[in-house]
N, CA, C, O and CB atoms as a CASP TS submission, in Angstrom:
PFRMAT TS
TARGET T0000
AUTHOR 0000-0000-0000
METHOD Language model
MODEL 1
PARENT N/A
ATOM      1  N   UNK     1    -150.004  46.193  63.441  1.00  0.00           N
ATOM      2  CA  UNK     1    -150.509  46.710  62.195  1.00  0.00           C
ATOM      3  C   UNK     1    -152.026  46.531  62.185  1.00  0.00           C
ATOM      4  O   UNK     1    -152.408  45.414  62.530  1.00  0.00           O
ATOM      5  CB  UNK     1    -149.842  46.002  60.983  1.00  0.00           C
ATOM      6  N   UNK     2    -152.823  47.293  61.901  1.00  0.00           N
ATOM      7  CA  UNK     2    -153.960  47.372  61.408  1.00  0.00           C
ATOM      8  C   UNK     2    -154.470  46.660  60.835  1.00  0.00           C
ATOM      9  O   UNK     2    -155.564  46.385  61.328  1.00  0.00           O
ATOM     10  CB  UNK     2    -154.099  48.035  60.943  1.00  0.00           C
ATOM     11  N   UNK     3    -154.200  46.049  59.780  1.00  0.00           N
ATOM     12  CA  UNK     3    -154.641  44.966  58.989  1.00  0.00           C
ATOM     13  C   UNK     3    -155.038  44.100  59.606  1.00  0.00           C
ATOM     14  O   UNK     3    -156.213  43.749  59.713  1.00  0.00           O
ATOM     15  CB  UNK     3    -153.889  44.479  58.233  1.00  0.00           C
ATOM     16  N   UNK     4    -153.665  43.422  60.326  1.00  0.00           N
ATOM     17  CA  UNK     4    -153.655  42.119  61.244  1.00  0.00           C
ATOM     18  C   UNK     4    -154.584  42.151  62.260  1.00  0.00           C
ATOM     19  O   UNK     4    -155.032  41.092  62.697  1.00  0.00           O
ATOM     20  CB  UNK     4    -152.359  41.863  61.922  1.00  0.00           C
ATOM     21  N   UNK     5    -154.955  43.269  62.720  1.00  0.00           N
ATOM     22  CA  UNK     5    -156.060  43.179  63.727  1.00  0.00           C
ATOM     23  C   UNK     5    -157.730  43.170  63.347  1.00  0.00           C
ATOM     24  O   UNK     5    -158.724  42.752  63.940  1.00  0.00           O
ATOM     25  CB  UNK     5    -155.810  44.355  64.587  1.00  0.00           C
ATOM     26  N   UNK     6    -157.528  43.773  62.197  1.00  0.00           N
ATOM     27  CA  UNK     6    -158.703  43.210  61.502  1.00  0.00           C
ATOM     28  C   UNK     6    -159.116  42.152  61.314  1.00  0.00           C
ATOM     29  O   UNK     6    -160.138  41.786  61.895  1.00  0.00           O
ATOM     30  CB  UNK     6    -158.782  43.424  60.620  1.00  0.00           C
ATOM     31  N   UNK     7    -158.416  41.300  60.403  1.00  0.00           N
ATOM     32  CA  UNK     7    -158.286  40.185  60.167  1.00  0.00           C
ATOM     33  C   UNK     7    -158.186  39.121  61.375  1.00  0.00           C
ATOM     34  O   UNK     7    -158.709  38.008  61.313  1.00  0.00           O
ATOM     35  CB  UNK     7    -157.335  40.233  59.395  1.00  0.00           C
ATOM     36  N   UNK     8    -157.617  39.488  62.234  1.00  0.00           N
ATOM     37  CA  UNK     8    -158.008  38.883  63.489  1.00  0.00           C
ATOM     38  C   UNK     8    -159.387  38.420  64.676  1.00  0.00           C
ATOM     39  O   UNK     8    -159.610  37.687  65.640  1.00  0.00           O
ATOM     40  CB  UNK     8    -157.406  39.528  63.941  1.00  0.00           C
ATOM     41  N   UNK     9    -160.213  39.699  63.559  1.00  0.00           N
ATOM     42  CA  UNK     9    -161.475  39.961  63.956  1.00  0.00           C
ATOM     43  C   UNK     9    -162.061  39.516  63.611  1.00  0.00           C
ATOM     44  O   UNK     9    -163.177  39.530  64.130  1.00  0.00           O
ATOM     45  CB  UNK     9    -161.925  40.740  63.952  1.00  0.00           C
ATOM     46  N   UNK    10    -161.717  38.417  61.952  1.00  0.00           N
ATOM     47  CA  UNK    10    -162.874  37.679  61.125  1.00  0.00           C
ATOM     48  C   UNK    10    -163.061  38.184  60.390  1.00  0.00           C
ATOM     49  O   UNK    10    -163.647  37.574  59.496  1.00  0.00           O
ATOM     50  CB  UNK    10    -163.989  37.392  61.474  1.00  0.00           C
ATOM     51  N   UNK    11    -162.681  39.946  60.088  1.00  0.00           N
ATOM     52  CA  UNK    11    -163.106  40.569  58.989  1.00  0.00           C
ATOM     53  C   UNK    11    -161.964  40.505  58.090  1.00  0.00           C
ATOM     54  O   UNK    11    -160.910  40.932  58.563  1.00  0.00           O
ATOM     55  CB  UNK    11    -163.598  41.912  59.249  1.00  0.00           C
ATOM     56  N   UNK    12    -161.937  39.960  56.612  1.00  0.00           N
ATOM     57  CA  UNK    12    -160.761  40.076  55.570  1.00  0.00           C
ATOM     58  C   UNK    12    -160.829  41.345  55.693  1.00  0.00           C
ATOM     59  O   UNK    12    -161.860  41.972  55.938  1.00  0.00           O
ATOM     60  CB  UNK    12    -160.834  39.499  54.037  1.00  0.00           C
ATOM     61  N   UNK    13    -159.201  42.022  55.451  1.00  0.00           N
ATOM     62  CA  UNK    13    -158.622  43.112  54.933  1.00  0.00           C
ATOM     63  C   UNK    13    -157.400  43.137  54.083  1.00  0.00           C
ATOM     64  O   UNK    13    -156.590  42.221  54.224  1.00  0.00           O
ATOM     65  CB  UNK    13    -158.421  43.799  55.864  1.00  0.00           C
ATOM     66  N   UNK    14    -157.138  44.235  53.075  1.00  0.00           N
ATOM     67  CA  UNK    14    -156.109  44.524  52.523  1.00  0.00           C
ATOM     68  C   UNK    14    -155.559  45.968  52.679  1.00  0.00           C
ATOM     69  O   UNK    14    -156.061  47.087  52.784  1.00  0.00           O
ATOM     70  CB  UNK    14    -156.314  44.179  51.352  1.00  0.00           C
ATOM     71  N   UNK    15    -154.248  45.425  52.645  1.00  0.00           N
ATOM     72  CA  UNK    15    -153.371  46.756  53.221  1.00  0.00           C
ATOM     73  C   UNK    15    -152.364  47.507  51.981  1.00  0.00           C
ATOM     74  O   UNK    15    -151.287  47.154  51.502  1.00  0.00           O
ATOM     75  CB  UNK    15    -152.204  46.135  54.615  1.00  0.00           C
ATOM     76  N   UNK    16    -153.426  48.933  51.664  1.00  0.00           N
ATOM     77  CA  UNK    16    -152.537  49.526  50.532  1.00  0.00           C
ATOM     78  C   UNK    16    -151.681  50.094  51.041  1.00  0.00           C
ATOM     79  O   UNK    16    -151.864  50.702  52.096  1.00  0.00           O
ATOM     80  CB  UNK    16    -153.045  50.384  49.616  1.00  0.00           C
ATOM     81  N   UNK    17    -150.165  50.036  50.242  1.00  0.00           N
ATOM     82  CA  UNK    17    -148.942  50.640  50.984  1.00  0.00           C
ATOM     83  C   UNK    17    -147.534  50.783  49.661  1.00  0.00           C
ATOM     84  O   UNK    17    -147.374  50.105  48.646  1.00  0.00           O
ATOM     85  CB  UNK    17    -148.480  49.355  52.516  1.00  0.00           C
ATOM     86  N   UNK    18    -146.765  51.845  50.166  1.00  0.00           N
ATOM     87  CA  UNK    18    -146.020  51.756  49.248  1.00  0.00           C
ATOM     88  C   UNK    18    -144.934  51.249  50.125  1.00  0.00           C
ATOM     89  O   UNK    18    -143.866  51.840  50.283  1.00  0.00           O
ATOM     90  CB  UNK    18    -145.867  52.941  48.417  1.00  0.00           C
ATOM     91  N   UNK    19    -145.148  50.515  50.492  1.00  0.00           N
ATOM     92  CA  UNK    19    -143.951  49.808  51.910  1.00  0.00           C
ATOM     93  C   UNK    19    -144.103  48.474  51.694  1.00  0.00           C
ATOM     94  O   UNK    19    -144.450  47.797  52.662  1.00  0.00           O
ATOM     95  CB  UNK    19    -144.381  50.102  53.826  1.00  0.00           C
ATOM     96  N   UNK    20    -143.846  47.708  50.196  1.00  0.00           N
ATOM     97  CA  UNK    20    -144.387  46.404  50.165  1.00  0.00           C
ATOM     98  C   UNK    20    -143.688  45.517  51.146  1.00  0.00           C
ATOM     99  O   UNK    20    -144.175  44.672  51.898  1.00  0.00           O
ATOM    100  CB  UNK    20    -144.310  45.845  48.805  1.00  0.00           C
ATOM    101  N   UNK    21    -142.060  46.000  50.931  1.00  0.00           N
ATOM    102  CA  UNK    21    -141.037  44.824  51.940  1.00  0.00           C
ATOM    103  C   UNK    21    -141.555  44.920  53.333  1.00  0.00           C
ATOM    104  O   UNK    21    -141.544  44.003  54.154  1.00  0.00           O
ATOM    105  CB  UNK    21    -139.164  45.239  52.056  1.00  0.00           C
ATOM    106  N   UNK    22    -142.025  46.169  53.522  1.00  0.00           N
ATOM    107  CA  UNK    22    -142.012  46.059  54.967  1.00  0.00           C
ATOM    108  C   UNK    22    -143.544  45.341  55.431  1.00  0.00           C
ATOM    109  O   UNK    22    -143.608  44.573  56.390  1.00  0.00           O
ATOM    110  CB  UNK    22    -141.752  47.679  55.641  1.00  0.00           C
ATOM    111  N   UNK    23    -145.025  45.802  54.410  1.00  0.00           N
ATOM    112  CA  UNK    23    -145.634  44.747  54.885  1.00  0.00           C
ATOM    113  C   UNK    23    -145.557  43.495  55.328  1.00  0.00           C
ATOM    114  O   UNK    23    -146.035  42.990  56.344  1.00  0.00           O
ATOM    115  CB  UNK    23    -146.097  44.646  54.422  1.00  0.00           C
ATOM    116  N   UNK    24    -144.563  42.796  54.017  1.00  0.00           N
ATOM    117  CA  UNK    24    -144.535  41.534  53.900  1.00  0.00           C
ATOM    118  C   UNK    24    -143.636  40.968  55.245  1.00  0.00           C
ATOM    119  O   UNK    24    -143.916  39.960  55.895  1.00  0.00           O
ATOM    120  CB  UNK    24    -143.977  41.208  52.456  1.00  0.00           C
ATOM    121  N   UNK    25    -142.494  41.877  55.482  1.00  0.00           N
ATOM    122  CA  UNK    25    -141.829  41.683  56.955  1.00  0.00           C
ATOM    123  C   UNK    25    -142.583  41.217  58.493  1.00  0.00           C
ATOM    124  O   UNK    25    -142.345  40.469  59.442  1.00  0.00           O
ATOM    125  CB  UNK    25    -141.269  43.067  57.225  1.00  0.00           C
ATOM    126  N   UNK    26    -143.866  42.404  57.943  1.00  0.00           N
ATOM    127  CA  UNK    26    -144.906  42.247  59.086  1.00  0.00           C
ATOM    128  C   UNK    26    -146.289  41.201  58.697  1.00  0.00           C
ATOM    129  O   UNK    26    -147.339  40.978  59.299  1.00  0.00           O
ATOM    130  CB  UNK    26    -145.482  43.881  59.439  1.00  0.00           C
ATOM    131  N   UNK    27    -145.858  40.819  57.707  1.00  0.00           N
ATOM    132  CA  UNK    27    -146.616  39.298  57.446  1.00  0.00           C
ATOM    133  C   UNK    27    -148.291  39.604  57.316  1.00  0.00           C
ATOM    134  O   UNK    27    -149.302  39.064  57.765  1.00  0.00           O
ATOM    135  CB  UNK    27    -146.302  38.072  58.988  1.00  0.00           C
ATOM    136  N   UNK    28    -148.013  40.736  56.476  1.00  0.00           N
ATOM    137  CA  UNK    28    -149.361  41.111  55.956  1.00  0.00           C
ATOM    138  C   UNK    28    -149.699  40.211  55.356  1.00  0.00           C
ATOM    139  O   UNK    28    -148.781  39.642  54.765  1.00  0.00           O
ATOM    140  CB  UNK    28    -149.539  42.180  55.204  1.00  0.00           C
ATOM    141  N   UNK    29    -151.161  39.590  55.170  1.00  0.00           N
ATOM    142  CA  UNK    29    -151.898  38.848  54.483  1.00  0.00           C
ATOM    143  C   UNK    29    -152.190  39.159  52.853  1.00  0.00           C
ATOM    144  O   UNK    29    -151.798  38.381  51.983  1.00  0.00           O
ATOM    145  CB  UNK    29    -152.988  38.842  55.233  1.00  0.00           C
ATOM    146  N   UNK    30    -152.955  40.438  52.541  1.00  0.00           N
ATOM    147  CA  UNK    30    -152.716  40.615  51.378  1.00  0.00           C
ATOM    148  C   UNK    30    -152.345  41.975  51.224  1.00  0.00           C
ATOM    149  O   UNK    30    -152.695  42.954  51.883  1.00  0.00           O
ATOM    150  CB  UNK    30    -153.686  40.211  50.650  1.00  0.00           C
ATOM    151  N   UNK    31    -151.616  41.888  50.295  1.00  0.00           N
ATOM    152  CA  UNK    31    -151.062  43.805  50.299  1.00  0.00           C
ATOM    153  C   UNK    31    -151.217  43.770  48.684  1.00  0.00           C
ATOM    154  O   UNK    31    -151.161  42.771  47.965  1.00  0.00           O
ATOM    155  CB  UNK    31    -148.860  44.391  51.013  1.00  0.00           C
ATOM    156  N   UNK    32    -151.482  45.480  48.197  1.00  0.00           N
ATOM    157  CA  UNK    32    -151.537  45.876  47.079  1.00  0.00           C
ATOM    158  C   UNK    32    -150.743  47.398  47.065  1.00  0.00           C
ATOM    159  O   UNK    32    -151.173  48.413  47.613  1.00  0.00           O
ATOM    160  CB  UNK    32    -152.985  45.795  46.683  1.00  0.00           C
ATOM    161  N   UNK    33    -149.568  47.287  46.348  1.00  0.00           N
ATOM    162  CA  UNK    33    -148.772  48.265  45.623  1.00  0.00           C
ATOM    163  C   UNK    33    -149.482  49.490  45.661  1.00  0.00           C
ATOM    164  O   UNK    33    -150.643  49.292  45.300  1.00  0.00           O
ATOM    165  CB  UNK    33    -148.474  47.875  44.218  1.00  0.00           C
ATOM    166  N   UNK    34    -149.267  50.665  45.945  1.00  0.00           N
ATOM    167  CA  UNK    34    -149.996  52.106  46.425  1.00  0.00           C
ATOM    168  C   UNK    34    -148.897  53.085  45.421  1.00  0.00           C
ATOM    169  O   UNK    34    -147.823  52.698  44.960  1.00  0.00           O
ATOM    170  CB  UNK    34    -149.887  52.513  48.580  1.00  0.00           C
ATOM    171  N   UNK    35    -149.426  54.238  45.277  1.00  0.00           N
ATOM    172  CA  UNK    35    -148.673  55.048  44.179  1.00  0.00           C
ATOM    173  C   UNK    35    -147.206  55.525  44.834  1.00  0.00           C
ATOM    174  O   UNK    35    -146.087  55.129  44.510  1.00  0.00           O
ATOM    175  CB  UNK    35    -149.652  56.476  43.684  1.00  0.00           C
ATOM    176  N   UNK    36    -147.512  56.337  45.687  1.00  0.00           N
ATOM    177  CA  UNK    36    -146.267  57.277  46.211  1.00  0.00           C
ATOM    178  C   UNK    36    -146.322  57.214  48.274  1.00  0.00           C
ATOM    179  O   UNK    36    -147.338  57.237  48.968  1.00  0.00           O
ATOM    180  CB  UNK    36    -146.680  59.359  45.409  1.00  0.00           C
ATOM    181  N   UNK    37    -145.439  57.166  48.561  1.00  0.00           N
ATOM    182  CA  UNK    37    -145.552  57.416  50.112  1.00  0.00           C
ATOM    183  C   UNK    37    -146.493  58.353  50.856  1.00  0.00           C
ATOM    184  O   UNK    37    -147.290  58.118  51.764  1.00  0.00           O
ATOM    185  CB  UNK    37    -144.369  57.852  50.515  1.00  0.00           C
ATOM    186  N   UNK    38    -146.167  59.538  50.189  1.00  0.00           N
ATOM    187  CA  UNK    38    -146.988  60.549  50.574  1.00  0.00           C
ATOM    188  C   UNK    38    -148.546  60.301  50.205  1.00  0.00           C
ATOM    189  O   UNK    38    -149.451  60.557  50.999  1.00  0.00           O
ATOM    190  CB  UNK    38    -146.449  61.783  49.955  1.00  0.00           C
ATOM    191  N   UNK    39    -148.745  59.797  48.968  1.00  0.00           N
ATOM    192  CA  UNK    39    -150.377  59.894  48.379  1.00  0.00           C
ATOM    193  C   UNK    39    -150.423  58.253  48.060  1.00  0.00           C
ATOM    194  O   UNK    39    -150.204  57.959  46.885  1.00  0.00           O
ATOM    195  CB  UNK    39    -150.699  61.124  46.654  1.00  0.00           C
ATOM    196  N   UNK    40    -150.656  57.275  48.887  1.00  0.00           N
ATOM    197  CA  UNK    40    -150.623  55.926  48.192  1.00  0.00           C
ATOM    198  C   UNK    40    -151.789  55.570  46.983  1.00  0.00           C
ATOM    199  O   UNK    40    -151.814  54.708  46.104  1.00  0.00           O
ATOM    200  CB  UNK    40    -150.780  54.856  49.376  1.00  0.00           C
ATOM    201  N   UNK    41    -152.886  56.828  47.435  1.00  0.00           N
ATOM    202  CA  UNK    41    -153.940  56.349  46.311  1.00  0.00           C
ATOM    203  C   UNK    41    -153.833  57.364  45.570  1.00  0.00           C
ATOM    204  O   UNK    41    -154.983  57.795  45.493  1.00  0.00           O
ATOM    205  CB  UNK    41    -155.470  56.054  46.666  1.00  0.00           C
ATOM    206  N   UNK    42    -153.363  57.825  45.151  1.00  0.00           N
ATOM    207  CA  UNK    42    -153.178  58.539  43.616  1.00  0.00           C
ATOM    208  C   UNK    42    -151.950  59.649  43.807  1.00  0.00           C
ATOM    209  O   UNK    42    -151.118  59.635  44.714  1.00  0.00           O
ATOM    210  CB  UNK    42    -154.809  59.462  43.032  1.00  0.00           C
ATOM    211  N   UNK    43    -152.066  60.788  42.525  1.00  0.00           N
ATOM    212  CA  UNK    43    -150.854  61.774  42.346  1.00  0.00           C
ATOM    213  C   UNK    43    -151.399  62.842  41.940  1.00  0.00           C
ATOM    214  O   UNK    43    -152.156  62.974  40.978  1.00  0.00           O
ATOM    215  CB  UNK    43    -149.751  61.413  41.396  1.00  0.00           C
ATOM    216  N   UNK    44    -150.875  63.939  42.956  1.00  0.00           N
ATOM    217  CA  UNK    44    -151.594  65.064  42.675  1.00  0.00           C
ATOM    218  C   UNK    44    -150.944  65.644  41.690  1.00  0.00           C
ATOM    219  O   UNK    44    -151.137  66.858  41.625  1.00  0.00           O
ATOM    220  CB  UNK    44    -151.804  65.910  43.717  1.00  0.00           C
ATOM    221  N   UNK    45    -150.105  65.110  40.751  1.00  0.00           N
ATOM    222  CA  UNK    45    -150.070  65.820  39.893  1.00  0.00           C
ATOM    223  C   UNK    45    -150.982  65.935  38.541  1.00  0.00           C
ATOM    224  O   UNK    45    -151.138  66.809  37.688  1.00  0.00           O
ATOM    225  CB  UNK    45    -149.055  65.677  39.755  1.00  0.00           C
ATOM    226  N   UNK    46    -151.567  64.482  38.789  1.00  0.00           N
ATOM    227  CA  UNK    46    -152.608  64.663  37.550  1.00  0.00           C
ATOM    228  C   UNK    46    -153.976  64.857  37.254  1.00  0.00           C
ATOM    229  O   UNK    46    -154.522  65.200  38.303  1.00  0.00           O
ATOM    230  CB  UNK    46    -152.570  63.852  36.980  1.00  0.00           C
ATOM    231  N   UNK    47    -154.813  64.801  36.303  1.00  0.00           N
ATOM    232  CA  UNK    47    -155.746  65.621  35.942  1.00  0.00           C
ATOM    233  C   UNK    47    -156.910  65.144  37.276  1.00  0.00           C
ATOM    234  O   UNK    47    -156.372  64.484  38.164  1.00  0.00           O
ATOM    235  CB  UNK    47    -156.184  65.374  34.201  1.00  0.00           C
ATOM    236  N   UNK    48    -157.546  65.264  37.354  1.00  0.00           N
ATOM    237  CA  UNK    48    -159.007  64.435  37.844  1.00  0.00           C
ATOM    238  C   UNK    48    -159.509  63.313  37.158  1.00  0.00           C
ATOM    239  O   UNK    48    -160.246  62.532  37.761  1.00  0.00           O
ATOM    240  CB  UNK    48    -160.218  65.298  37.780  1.00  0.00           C
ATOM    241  N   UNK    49    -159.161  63.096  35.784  1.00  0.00           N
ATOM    242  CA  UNK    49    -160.321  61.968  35.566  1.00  0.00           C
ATOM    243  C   UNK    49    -158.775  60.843  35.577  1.00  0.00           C
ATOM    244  O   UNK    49    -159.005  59.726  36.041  1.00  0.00           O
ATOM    245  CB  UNK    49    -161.665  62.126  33.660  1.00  0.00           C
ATOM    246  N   UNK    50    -157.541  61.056  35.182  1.00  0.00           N
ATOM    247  CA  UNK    50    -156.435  60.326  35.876  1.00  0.00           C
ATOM    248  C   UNK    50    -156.352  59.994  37.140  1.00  0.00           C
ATOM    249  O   UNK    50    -156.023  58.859  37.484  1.00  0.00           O
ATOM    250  CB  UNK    50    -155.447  60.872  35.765  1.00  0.00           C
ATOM    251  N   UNK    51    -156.593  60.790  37.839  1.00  0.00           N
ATOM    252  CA  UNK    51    -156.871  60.419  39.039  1.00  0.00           C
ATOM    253  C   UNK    51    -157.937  59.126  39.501  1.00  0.00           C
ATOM    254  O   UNK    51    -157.842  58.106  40.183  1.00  0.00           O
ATOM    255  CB  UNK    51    -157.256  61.578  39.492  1.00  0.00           C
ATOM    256  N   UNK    52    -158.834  59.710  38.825  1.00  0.00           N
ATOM    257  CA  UNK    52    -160.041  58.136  39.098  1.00  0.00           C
ATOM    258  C   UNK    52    -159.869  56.941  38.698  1.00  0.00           C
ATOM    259  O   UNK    52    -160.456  55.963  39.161  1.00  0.00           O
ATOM    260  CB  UNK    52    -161.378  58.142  38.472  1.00  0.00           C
ATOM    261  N   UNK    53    -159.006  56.929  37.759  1.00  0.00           N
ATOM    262  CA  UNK    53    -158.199  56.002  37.069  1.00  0.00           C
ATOM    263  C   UNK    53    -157.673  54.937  37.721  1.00  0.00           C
ATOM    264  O   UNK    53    -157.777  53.714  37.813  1.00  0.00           O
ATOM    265  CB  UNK    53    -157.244  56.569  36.541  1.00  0.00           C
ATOM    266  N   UNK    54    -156.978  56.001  38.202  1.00  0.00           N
ATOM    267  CA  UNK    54    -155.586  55.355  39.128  1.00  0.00           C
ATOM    268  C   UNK    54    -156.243  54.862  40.811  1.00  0.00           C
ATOM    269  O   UNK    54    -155.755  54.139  41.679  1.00  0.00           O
ATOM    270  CB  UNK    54    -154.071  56.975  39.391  1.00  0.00           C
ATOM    271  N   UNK    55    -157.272  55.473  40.760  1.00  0.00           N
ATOM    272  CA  UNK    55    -158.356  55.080  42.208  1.00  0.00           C
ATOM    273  C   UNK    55    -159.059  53.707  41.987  1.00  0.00           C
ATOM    274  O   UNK    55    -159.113  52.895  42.910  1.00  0.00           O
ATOM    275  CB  UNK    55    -159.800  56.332  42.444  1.00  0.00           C
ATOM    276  N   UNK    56    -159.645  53.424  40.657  1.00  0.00           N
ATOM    277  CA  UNK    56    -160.229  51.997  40.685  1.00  0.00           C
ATOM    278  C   UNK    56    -159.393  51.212  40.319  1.00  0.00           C
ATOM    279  O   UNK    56    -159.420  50.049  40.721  1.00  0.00           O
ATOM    280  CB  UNK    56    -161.328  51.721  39.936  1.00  0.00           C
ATOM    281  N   UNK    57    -158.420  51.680  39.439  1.00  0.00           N
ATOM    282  CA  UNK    57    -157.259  50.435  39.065  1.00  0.00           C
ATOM    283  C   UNK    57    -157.050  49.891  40.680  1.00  0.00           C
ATOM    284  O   UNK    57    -157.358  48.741  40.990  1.00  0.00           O
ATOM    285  CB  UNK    57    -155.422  51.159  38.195  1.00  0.00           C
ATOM    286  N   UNK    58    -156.396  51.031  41.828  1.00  0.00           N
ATOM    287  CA  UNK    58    -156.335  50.172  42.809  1.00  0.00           C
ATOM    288  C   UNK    58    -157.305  49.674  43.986  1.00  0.00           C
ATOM    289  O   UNK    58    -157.034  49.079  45.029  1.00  0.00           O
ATOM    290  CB  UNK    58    -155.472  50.549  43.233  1.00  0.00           C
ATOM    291  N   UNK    59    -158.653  50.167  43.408  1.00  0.00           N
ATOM    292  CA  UNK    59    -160.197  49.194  44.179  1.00  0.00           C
ATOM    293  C   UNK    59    -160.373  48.289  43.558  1.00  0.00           C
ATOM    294  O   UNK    59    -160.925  47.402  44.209  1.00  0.00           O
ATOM    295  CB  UNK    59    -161.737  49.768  44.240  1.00  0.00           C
ATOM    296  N   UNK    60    -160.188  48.058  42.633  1.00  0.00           N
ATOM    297  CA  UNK    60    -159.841  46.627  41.906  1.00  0.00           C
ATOM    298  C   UNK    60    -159.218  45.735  42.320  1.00  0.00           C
ATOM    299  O   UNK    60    -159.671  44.692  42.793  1.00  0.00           O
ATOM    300  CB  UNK    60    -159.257  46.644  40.930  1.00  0.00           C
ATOM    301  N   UNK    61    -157.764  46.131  42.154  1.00  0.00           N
ATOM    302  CA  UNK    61    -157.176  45.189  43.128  1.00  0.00           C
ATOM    303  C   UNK    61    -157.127  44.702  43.974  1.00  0.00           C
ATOM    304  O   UNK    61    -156.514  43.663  44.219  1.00  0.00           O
ATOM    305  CB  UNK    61    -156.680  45.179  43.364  1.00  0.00           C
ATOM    306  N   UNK    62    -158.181  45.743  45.078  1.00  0.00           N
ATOM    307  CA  UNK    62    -157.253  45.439  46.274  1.00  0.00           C
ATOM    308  C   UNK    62    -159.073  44.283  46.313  1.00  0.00           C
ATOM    309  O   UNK    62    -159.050  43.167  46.831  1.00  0.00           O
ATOM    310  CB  UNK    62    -156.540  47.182  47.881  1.00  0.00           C
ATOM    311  N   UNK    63    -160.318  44.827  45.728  1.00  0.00           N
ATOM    312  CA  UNK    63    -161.347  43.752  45.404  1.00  0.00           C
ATOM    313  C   UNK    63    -160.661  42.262  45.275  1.00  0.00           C
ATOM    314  O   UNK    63    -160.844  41.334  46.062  1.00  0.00           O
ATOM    315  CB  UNK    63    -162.103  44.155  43.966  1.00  0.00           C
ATOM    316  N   UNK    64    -159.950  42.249  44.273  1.00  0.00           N
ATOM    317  CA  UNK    64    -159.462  40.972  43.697  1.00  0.00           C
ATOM    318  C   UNK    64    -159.011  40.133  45.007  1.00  0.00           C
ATOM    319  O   UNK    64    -159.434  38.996  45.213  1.00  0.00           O
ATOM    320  CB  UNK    64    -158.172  41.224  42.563  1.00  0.00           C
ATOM    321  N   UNK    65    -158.121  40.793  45.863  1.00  0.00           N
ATOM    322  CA  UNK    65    -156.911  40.491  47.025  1.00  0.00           C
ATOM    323  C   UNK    65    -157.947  39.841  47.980  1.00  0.00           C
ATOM    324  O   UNK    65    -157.660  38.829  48.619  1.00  0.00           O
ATOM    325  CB  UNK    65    -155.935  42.047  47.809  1.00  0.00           C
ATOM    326  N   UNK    66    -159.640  40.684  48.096  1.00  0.00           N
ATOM    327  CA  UNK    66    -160.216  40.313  48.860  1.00  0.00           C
ATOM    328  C   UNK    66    -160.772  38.825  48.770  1.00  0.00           C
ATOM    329  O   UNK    66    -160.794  38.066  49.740  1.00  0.00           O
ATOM    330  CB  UNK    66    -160.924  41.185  48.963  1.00  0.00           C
ATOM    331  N   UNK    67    -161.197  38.511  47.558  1.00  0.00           N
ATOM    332  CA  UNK    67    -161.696  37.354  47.015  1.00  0.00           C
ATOM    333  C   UNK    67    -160.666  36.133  46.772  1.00  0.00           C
ATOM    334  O   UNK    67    -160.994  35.082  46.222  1.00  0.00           O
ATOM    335  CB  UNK    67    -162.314  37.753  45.789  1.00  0.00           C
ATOM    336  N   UNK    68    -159.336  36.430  47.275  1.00  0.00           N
ATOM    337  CA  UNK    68    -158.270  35.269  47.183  1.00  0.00           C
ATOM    338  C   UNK    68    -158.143  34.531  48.535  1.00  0.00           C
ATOM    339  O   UNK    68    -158.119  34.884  49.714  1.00  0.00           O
ATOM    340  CB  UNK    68    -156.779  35.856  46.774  1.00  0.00           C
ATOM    341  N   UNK    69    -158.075  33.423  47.906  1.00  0.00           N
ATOM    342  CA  UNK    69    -157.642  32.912  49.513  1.00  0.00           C
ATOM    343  C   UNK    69    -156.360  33.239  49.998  1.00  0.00           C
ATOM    344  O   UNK    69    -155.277  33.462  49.456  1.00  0.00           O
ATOM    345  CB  UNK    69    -157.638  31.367  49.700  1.00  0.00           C
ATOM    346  N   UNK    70    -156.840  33.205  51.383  1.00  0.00           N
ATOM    347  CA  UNK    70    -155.571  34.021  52.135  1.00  0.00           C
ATOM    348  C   UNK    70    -154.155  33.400  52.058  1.00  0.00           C
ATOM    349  O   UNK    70    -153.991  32.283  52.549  1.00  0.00           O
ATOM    350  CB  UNK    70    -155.851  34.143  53.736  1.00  0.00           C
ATOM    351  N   UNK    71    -153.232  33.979  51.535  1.00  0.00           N
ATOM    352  CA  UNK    71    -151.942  33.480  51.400  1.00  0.00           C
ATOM    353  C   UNK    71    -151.193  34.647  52.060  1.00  0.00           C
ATOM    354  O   UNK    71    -151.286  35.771  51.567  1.00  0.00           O
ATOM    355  CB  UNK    71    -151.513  33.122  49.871  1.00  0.00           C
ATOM    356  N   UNK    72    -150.560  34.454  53.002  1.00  0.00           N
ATOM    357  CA  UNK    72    -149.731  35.341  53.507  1.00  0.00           C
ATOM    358  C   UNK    72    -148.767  36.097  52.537  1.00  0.00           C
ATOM    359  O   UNK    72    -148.027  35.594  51.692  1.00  0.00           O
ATOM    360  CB  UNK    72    -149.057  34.683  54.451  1.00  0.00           C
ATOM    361  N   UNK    73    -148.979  37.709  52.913  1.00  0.00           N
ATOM    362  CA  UNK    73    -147.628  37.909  51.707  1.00  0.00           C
ATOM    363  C   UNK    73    -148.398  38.194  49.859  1.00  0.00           C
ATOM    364  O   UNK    73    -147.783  38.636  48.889  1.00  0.00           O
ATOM    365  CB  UNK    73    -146.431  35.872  51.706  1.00  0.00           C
ATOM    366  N   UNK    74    -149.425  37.889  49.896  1.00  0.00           N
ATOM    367  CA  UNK    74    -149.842  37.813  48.568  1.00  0.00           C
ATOM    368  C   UNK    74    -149.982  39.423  48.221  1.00  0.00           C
ATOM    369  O   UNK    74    -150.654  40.137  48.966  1.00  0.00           O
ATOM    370  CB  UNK    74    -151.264  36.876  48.400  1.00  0.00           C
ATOM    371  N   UNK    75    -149.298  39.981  47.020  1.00  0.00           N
ATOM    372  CA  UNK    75    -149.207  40.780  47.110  1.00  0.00           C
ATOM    373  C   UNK    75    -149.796  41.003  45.066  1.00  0.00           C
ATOM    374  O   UNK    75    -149.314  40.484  44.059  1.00  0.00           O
ATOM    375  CB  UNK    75    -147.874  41.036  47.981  1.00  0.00           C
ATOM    376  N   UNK    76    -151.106  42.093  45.247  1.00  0.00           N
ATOM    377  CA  UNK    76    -151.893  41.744  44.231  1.00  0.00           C
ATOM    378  C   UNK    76    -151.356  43.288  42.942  1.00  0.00           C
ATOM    379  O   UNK    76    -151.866  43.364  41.824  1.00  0.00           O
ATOM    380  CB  UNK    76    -153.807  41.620  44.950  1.00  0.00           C
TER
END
């Protein structure tokens, strides 16, 4: 996984996904909840400024995830 090799590198990362079990299977470090499989960062069904919405709600998070200490599995 991607993440893990990042993070392997020294650089923190977080991994948006709508595959939480399976991150956590693969012992992602921090993961944050993503919208839909197909579009994890937003839904094309809605307007544009919903959309941006739904884009910093999850740069936020996944901000927050960055600034935690690393707990395996932490899922923000």
């Amino acid at each position: 996984m991607l993440e893990k090799e990042i993070e392997k590198a020294g650089i923190p990362a977080v991994l948006i996904t709508t595959l939480v079990p399976v991150a956590r299977m693969l012992r992602a470090n921090r993961i944050v909840p993503g919208i839909a499989i197909t579009h994890p960062l937003g839904d094309l069904r809605l307007s544009r400024a919903e959309e941006r919405g739904i884009r910093q709600r999850l740069l936020e998070a996944s901000l927050r995830a960055l600034t935690t200490i690393e707990e395996e599995g932490l899922v923000q």
